[in-house]
Each structure stands twice: as structure tokens, then as C-alpha cells.
MIPAVO-786202 format. One record per residue (C-alpha): chain; residue in one letter; x, z, y. Coordinates in Angstrom, 1 decimal. Layout:
# MIPAVO-786202
(rec A; a; (X; Z; Y)),
...
//
This chain:
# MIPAVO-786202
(rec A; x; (53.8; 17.4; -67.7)),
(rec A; x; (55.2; 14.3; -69.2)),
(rec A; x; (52.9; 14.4; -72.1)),
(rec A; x; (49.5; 14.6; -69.3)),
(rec A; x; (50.9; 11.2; -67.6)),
(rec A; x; (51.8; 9.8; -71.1)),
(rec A; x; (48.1; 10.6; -72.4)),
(rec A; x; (46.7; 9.2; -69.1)),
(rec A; x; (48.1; 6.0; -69.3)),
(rec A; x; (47.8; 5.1; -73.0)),
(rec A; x; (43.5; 6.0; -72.4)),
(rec A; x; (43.8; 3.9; -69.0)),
(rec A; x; (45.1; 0.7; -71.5)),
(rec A; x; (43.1; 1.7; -73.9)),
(rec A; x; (45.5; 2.8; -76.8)),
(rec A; x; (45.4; 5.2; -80.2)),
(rec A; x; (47.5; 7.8; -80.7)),
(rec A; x; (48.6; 5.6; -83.6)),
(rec A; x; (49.5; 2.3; -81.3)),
(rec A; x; (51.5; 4.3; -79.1)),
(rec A; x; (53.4; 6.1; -81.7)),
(rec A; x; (54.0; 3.0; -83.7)),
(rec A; x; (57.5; 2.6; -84.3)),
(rec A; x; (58.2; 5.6; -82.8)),
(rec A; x; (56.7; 8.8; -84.2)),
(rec A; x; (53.7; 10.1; -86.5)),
(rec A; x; (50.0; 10.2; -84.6)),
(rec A; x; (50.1; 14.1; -85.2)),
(rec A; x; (53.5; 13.9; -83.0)),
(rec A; x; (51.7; 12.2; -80.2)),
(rec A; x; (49.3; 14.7; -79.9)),
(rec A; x; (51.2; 17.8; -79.7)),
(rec A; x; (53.3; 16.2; -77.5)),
(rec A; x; (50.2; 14.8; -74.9)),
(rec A; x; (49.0; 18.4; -75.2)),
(rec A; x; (52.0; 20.1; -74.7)),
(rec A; x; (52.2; 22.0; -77.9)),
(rec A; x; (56.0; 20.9; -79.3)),
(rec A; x; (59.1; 19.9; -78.1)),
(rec A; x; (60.3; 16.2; -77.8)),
(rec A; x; (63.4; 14.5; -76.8)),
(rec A; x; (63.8; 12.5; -73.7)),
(rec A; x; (64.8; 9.4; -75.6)),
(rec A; x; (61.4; 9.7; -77.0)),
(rec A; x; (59.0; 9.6; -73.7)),
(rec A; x; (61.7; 7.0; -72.4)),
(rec A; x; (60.1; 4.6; -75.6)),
(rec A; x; (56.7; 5.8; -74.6)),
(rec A; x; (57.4; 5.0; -70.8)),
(rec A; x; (58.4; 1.7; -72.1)),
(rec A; x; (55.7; 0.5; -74.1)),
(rec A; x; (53.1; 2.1; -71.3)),
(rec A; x; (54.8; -0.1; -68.9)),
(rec A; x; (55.8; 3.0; -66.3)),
(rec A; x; (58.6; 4.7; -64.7)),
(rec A; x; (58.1; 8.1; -65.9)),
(rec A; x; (60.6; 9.4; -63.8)),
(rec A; x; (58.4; 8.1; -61.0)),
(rec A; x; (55.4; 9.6; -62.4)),
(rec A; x; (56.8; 13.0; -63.1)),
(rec A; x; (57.6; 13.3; -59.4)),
(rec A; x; (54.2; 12.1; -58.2)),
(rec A; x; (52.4; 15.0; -61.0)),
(rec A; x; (54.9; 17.7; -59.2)),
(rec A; x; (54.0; 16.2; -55.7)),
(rec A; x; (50.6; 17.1; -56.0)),
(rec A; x; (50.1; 20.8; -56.2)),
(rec A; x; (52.2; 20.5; -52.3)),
(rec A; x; (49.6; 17.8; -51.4)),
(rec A; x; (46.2; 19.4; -52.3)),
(rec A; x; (47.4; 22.6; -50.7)),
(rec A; x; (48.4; 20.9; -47.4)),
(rec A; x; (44.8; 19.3; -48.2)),
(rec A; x; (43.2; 22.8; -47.9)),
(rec A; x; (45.4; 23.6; -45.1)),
(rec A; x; (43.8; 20.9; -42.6)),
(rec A; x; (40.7; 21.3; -44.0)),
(rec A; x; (41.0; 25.2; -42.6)),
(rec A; x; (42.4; 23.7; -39.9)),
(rec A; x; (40.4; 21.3; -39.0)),
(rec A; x; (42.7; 18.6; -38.7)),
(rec A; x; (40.3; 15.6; -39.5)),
(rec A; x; (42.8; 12.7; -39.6)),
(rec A; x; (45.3; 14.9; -41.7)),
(rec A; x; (42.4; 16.0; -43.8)),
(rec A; x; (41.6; 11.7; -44.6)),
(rec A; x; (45.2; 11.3; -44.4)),
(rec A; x; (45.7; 14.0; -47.0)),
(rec A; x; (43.0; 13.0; -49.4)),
(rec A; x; (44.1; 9.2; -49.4)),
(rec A; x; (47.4; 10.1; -50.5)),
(rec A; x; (46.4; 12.6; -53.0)),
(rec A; x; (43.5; 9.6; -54.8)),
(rec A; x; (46.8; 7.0; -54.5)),
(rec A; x; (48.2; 9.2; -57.1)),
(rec A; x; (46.1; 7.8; -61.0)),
(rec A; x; (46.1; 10.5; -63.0)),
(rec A; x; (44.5; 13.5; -60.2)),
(rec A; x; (41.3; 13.1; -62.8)),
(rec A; x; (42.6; 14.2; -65.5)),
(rec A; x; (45.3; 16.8; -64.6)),
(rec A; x; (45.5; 20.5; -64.4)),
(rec A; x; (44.5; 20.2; -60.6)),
(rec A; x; (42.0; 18.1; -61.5)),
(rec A; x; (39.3; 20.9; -61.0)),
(rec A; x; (41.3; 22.1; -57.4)),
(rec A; x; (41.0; 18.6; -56.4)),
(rec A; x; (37.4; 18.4; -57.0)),
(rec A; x; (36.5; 21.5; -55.4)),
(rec A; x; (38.6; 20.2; -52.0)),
(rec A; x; (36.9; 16.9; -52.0)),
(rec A; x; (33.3; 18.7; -52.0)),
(rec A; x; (34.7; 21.0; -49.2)),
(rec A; x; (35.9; 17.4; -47.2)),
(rec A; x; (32.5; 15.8; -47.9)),
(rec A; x; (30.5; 18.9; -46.4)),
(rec A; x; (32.3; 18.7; -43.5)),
(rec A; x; (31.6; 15.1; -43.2)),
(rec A; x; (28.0; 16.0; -43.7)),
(rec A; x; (27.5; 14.3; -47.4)),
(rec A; x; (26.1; 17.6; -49.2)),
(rec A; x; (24.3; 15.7; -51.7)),
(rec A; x; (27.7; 14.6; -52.7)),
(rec A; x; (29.1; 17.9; -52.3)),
(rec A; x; (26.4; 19.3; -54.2)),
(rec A; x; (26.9; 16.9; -57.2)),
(rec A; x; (31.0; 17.8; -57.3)),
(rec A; x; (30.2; 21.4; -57.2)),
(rec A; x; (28.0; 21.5; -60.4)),
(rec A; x; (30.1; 19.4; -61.9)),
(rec A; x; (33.0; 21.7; -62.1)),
(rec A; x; (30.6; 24.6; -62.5)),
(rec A; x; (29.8; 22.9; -65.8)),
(rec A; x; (33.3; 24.2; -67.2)),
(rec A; x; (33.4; 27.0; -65.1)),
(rec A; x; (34.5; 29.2; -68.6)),
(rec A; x; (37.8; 27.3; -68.6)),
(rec A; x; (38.3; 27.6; -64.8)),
(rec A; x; (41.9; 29.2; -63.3)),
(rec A; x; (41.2; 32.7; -61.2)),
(rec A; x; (41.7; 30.6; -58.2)),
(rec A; x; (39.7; 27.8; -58.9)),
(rec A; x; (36.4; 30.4; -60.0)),
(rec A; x; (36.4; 32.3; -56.3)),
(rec A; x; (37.1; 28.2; -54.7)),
(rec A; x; (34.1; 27.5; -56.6)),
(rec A; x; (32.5; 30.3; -55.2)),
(rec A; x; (33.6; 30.0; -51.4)),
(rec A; x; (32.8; 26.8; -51.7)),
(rec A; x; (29.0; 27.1; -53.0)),
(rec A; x; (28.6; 29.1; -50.0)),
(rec A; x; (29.8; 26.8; -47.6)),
(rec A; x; (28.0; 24.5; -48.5)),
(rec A; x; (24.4; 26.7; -48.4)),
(rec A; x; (26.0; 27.3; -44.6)),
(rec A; x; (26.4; 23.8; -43.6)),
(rec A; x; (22.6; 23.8; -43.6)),
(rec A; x; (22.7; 25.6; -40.4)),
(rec A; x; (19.9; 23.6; -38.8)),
(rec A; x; (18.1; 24.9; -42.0)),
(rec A; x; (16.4; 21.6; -42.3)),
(rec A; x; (15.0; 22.1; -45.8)),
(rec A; x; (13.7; 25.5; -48.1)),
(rec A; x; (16.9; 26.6; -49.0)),
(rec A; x; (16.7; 30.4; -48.7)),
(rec A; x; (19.1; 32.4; -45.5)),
(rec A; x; (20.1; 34.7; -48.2)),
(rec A; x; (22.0; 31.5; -50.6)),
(rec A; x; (25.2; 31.7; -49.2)),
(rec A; x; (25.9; 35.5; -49.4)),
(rec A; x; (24.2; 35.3; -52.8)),
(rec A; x; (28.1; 32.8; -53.7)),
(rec A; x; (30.5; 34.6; -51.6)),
(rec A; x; (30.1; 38.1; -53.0)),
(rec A; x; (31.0; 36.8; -56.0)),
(rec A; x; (35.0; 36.4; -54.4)),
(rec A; x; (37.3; 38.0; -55.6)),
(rec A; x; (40.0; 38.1; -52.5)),
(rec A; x; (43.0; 39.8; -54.4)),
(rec A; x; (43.0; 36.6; -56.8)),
(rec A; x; (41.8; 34.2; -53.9)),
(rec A; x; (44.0; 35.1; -50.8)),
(rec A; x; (42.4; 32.4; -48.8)),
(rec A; x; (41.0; 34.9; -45.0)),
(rec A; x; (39.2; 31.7; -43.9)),
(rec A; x; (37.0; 33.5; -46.5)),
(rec A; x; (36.4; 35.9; -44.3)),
(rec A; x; (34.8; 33.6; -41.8)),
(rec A; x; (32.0; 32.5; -43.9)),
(rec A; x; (31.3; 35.6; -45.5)),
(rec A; x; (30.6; 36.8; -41.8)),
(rec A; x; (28.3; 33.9; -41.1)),
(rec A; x; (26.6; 34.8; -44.2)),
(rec A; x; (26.0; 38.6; -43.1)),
(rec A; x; (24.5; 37.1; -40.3)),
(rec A; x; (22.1; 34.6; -41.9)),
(rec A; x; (20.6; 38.1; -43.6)),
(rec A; x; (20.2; 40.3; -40.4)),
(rec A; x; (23.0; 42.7; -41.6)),
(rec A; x; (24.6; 42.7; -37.9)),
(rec A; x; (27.3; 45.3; -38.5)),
(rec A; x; (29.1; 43.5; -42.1)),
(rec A; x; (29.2; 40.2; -40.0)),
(rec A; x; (30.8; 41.6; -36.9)),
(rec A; x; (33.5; 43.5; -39.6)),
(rec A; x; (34.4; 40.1; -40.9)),
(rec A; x; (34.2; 37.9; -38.2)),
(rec A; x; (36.6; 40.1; -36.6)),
(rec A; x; (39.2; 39.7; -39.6)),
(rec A; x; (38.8; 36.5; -39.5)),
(rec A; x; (39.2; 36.1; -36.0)),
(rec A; x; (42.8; 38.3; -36.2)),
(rec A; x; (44.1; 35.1; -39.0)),
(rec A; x; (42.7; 32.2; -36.9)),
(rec A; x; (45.1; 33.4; -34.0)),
(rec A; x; (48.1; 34.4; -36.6)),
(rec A; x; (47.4; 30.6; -37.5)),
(rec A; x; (47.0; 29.5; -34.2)),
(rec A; x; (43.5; 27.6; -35.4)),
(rec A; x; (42.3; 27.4; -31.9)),
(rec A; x; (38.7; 25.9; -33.2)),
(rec A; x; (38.3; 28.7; -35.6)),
(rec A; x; (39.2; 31.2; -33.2)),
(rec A; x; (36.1; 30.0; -31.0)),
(rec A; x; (33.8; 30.3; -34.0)),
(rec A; x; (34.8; 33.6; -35.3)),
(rec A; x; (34.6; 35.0; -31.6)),
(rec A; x; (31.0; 33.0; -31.3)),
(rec A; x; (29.5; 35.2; -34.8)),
(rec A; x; (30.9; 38.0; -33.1)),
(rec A; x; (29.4; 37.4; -29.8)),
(rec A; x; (25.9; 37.4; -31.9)),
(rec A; x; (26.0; 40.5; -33.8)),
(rec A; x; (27.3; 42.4; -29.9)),
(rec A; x; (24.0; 41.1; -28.3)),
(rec A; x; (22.1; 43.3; -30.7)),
(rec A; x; (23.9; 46.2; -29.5)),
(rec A; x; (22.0; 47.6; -26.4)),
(rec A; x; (25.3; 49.4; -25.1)),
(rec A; x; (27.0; 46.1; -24.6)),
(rec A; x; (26.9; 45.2; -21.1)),
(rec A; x; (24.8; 41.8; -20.6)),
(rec A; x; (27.4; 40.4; -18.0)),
(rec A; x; (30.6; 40.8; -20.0)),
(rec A; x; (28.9; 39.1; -22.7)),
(rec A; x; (27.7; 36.4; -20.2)),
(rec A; x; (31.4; 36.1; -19.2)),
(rec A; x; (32.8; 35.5; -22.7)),
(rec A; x; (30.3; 32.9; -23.5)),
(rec A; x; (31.0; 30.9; -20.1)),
(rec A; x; (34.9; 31.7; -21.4)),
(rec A; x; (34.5; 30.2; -24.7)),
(rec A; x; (31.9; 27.3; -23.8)),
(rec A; x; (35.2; 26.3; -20.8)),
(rec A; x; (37.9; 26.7; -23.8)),
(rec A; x; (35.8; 24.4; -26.1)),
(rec A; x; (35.1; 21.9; -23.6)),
(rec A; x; (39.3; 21.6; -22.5)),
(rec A; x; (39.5; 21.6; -26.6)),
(rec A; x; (37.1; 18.5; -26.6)),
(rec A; x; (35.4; 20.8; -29.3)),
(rec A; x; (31.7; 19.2; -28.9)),
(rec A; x; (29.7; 20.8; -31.1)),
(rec A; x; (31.3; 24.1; -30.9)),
(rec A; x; (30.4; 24.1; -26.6)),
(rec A; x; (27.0; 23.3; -27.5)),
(rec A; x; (26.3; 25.7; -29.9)),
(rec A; x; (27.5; 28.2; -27.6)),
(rec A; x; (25.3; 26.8; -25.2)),
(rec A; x; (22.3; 27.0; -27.1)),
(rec A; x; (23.5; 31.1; -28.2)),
(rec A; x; (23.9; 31.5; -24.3)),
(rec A; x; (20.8; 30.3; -24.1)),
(rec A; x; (18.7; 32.9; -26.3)),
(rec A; x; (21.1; 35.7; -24.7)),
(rec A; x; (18.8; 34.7; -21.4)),
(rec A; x; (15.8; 34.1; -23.4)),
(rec A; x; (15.9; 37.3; -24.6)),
(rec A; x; (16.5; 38.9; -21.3)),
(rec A; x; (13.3; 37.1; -19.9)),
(rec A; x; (15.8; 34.7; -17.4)),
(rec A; x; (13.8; 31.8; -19.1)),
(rec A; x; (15.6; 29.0; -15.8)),
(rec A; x; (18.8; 30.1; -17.2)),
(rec A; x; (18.0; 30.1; -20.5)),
(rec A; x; (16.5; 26.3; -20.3)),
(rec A; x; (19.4; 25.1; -18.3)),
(rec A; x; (21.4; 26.3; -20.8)),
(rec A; x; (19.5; 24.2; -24.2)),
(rec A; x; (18.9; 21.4; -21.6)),
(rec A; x; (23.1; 20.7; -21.1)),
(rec A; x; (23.3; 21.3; -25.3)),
(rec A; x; (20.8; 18.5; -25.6)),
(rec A; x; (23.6; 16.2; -23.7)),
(rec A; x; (26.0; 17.2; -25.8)),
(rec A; x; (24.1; 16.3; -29.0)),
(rec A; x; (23.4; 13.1; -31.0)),
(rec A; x; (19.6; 12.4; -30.2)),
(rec A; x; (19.1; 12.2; -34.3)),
(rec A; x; (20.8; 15.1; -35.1)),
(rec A; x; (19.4; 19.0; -36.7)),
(rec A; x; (21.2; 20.6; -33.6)),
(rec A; x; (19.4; 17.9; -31.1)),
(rec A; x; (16.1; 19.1; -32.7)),
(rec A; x; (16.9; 22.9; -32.7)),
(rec A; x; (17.9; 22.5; -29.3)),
(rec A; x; (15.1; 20.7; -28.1)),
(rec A; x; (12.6; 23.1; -29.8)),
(rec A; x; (14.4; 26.0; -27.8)),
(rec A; x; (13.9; 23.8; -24.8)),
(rec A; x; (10.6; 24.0; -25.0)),
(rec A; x; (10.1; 27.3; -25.8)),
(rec A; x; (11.7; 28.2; -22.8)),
(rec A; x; (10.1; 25.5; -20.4)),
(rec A; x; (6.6; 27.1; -21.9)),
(rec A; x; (8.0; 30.7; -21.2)),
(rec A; x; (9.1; 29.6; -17.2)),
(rec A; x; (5.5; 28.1; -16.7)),
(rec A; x; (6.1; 25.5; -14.4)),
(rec A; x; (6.0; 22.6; -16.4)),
(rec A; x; (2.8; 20.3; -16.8)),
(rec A; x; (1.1; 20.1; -20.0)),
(rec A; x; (1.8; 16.4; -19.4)),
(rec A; x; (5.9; 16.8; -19.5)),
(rec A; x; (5.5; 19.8; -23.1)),
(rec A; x; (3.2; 17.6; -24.6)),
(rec A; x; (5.9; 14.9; -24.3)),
(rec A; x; (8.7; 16.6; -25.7)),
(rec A; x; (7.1; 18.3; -28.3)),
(rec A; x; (5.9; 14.5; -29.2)),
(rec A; x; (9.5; 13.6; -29.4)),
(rec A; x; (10.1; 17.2; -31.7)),
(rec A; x; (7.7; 16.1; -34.5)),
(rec A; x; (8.8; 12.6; -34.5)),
(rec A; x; (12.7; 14.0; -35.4)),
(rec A; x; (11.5; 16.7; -37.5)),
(rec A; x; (9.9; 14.1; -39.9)),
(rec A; x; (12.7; 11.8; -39.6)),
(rec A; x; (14.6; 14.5; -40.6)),
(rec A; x; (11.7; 16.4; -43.2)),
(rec A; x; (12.4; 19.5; -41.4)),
(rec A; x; (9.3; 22.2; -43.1)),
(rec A; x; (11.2; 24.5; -40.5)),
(rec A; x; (10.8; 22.6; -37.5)),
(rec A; x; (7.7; 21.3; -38.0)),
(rec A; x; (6.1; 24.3; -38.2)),
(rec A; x; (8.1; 25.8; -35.0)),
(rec A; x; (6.9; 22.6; -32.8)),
(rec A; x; (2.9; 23.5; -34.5)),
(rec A; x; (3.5; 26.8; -32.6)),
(rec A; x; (5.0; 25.2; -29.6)),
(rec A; x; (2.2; 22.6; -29.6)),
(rec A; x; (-0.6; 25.4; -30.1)),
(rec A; x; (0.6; 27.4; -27.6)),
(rec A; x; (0.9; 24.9; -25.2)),
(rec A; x; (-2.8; 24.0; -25.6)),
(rec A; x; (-4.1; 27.6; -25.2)),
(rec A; x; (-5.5; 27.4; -28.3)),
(rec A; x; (-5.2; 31.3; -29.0)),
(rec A; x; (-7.5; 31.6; -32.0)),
(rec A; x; (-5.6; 29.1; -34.2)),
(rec A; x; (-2.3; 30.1; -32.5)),
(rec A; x; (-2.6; 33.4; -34.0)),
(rec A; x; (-4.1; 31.8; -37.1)),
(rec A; x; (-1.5; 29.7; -37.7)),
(rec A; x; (1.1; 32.7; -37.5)),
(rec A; x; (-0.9; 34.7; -39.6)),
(rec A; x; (-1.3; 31.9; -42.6)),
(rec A; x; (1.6; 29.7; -41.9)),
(rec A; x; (4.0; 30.8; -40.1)),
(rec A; x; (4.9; 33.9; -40.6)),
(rec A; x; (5.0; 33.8; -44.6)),
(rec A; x; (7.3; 31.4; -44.4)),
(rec A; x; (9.8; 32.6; -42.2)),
(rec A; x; (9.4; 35.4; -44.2)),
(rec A; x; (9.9; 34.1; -47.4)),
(rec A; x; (13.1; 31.6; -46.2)),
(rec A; x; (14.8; 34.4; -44.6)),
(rec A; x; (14.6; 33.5; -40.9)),
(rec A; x; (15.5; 36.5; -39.6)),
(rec A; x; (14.8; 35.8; -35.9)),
(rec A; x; (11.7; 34.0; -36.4)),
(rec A; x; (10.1; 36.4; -38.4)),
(rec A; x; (10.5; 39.3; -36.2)),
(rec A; x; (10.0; 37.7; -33.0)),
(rec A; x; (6.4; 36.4; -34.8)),
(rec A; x; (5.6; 39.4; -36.5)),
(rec A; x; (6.0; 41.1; -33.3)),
(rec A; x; (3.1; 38.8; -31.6)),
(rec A; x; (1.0; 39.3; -34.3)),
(rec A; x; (1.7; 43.1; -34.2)),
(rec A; x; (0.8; 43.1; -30.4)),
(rec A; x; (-2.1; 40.6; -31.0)),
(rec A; x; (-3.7; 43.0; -33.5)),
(rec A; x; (-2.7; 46.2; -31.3)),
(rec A; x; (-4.7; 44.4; -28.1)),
(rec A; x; (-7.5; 43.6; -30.3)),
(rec A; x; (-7.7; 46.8; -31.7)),
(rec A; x; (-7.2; 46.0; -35.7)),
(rec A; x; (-5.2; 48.9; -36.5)),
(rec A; x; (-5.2; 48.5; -39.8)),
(rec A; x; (-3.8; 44.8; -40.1)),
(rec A; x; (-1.5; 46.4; -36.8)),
(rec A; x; (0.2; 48.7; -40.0)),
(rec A; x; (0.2; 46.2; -42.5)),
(rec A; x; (2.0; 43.7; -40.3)),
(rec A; x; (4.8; 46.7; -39.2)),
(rec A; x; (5.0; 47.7; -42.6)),
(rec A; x; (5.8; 43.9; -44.0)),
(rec A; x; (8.0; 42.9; -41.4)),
(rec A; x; (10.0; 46.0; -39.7)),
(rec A; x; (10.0; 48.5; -42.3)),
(rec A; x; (11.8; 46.0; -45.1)),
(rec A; x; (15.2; 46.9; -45.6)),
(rec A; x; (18.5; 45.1; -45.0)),
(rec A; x; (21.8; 45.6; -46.4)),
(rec A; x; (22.9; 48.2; -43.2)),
(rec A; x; (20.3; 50.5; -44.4)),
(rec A; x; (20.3; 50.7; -47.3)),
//
């Protein structure tokens, strides 16, 4: 320990092993004793101390400080405990030598986690690969936080504003090992990532474990998430009965909004809304995206995805003039560029052809565009719900054969439940 802070602070003033051993000991002695490898009297660091100019007393109980500090880091990141987790990470980059210590890597790792959160994945990114570049040298722990944290970071793309593929974040967090790791927050993203990939029944299992520790930690925000992934994967069940579902939405959406929990109440809002969509209520369904779009920031992913389901629904309802679509779907492409949204775009193209009856390059523009790449992306719900109208299109029309290939591609692919 002392011979980390002693190493650090003879590089930050720029010293040799030689001029710090001057006077005092051989170079060789130096470094074994920087790295730990022999034994050496307190006197000795005490003329070290000295000549660095520190209190290595002080220092000592900083280095032993931190290991408390980066874990009550990751607990408010779990948490989410925003002025902790800034509060937190202030303290913990006050102390010099966090670089180039043993935790140096756990530190690294928690600060990609904080930027993700504040929405700097670029950042993130750049911290992540980083560490990944010693990943040989990496402590148990610190391999599945790597890990965990690769997939978080492929979930905090949940607009999915870019070509990142649905299946990116599973693809990291099968790689956990949770006997080494420990941390069941785990289990919360490895249930989102079950999701992203269609495999209903895996991201039900987890989100349910993870639900059980959110309420042993009394993470009342986390709770409300869990609970929402689980909410998801029951609408897919056709036993579940559509009201009680109903009734645990409007529960949560009530909890989020006494929480202050923003974003959470309108992403239930917009999931409430596709449990009506689905059901063919398209009023309720629009009411539902329309109070999500207050919620939002009007430059936001969620605003657009939103707004896009908006749409959808008002085109479903019919009573809207082509005037008032036209409009909105004006307002779609403008974000969607802003934000260089391939996803969107395309969605608002099939909004926009739809809305002008243009039937032959609707179906066109599925068949070519569309389709292929919510295929190839992963978009679970988008593919099916498109190769379905292309299925019925070709059915109608009487084009069996392209009928079989489109049920073939899209319905007879399998997913990790049955396999």
C-alpha cells in the first residue's frame, strides 16, 4: 500500500527511482518496495514521505478509504441516488492516486456506469474498451463488472436510435458469472435483455428475481421497472386477464408519479398504450402516448418514440385529417434527423405512406425497406407486426408463394424459448 502512494507521487514530481532513493537506499530497493515485493522499515517510507513532501499517514488512510467509497459509489448508482452518486464520485476523484491503484480498473468501470446514466455513452463507450484492453489482468469481479456493464450500456440505447443490434446486450451479460459477481441488480438487465430478443419467458424469470431484491433493498424506482419488464412479457400471455393488467399499470403509472419518477410514468404510459393498441381500443391507446408526450423533453428518443406511436394510433382511430398526421409526422422526421434515427425514420416513411393511401409503395416499402431491417436489427415487435401485413397483403392478393416465404422468414425463426 505504501509503496503504490510512494510510486505515485515520486512519477507525479517527476523523480527516478535513483533521486528518490538517494541517500536513502539502492534503486533496486525502491522498486521492490513500490511494487510490494520486500519488506521495509517504517523509518524508511517516513524519509520517502519526507522528500515527496506528504503525510503518508494521511495518504494511507485515504488508499484504505477507497474500496468503502467506490462500493457506496455502486450502491447509489443501483440505487439511484443521483446527488449521492455525484456526491460519491467527487469524493472518490479528490483522492490523486485512484489512476493508478489496484481499484483503479473498479473505478473506471463505475464511472462508465455514472456517465451512461447521464446519457454520455460515447464516454462510456471509450472507458469500457479501455479497461477491456487489459482485460487478461482483470480481478474475477472486475471481468463480470466489465461485462454487466457492456450490457448496460447496449440497453441504454432503448430508443434504439442507431444500428446497434437487440441481441448486443444479452450477447455481454451471459458472459456473468454471478457466483464471482454477487451484484442481483444483474438480474434486472439480463431480464431487459431477454426481452430485447423475444424470449418472453427468461425475461419474466429474471425480472421477477430482481423484483424480490429491489423490495429487500427497498429501491422503490427499481421495483417499478422490474414490475414494468414483467408487465410486458404477461401481455403475451393470452390467459392473463386484460383488466388486471390495466389495473397494475394505472397502479404503477400513480406510484411513479407520487415518486416524481418522470420517465419511469411515461414509459409506462407509452407500454399502457400498446396494451390498448393491441386490443384494437386505439382512443385509449392515443390518450395514453398523447399524456407520455407531456411528460417528455420535446428533443428527446422517448419524445420521438412516443410521438411515432401517437400517430400510429391517431391513423388506426381514423378521425384525424390528413391535415393534423401530415403535421405531426412533419415534426417526427425533423427529430428523427436531429437525432439520425435509421429506426425512426423508416417508422415515420410507413406512417407517412400510410397516411397518403399510397398502398402500392406502402407495401413496397415493407417489402424492401422495412421489413429487412427490422429483421436484421432485431426489432422484435416491428418485425412481426410488418411481416404480418405483408403476409395478409400477399394472402388477399393471392401470392401464395411469397405468402410461405414471408411465414417461413419471419414466424418460423427460432428464439431462445424454443429451442
Amino acid at each position: 500500500m505504501e509503496g503504490e502512494i510512494i510510486k505515485f507521487y515520486r512519477e507525479k514530481q517527476n523523480l527516478t527511482q535513483a533521486q528518490l532513493g538517494e541517500g536513502i537506499c539502492t534503486t533496486t530497493h525502491v522498486s521492490k518496495i513500490e511494487r510490494g515485493k520486500t519488506a521495509y522499515s517504517e523509518e524508511m517510507i517516513m524519509m520517502f514521505s519526507d522528500r515527496l513532501s506528504i503525510d503518508i499517514k494521511q495518504e494511507v488512510d485515504k488508499f484504505k478509504s477507497l474500496e468503502t467509497l467506490l462500493q457506496q459509489w455502486l450502491e447509489a448508482i443501483i440505487m439511484r441516488r443521483f446527488k449521492e452518486m455525484e456526491d460519491k464520485k467527487d469524493e472518490i476523484e479528490r483522492i490523486p492516486f485512484i489512476q493508478s491503484t489496484y481499484y483503479a480498473d473498479f473505478y473506471h468501470l463505475l464511472k462508465a456506469r455514472h456517465l451512461i446514466i447521464q446519457g454520455e455513452r460515447t464516454k462510456a463507450l471509450e472507458l469500457l474498451e479501455y479497461v477491456n484492453e487489459s482485460y487478461a489482468s482483470l480481478a474475477e469481479y472486475e471481468k463480470n463488472l466489465l461485462f454487466h456493464t457492456y450490457g448496460v450500456y447496449y440497453i441504454s440505447d432503448n430508443a434504439k436510435v442507431d444500428n446497434e443490434s437487440n441481441s448486443m446486450p444479452i450477447h455481454y451479460l451471459k458472459k456473468v458469472n454471478m457466483e464471482q459477481y454477487g451484484n442481483k441488480e444483474y438480474y434486472y438487465h439480463l431480464a431487459i435483455a431477454y426481452h430485447f430478443i423475444g424470449s418472453y419467458i427468461m425475461a419474466y424469470f429474471f425480472a421477477e428475481k430482481a423484483l424480490h431484491f429491489f423490495k429487500e433493498t427497498n429501491n422503490y424506482a427499481q421495483s417499478i421497472n422490474a414490475e414494468s419488464v414483467m408487465l410486458l412479457q404477461m401481455s403475451r400471455d393470452t390467459s392473463v386477464d386484460f383488466d388486471e393488467l390495466v389495473n397494475r399499470y394505472k397502479n404503477l403509472i400513480h406510484n411513479s408519479e407520487i415518486l416524481g419518477l418522470n420517465d419511469k410514468r411515461s414509459l409506462l404510459l407509452n407500454n399502457l398504450g400498446f396494451e390498448y393498441f393491441n386490443k384494437g381500443e386505439y382512443a385509449l391507446s392515443k390518450q395514453c402516448y398523447k399524456q407520455a408526450l407531456q411528460i417528455d423533453a420535446p428533443d428527446s428518443n422517448s419524445y420521438l418514440l412516443h410521438l411515432c406511436n401517437y400517430i400510429d394510433a391517431c391513423l388506426e382511430e381514423g378521425i384525424y385529417s390528413k391535415t393534423f398526421l401530415f403535421k405531426k409526422i412533419k415534426e417526427g422526421f425533423s427529430l428523427a434527423k436531429k437525432l439520425k434515427s435509421t429506426h425512426f425514420l423508416i417508422v415515420l416513411k410507413l406512417l407517412k405512406l400510410k397516411t397518403e393511401n399510397n398502398t402500392t409503395a406502402y407495401f413496397q416499402f415493407i417489402e424492401e425497406k422495412a421489413l429487412p431491417y427490422f429483421t436484421t436489427t432485431g426489432h422484435i415487435i416491428y418485425r412481426n407486426r410488418y411481416g404480418k401485413v405483408l403476409l395478409n397483403r400477399y394472402i388477399e392478393s393471392n401470392q401464395y408463394m411469397e405468402a410461405t416465404k414471408v411465414f417461413s422468414e419471419q414466424f418460423l425463426n427460432k428464439t431462445p424459448e424454443n429451442m
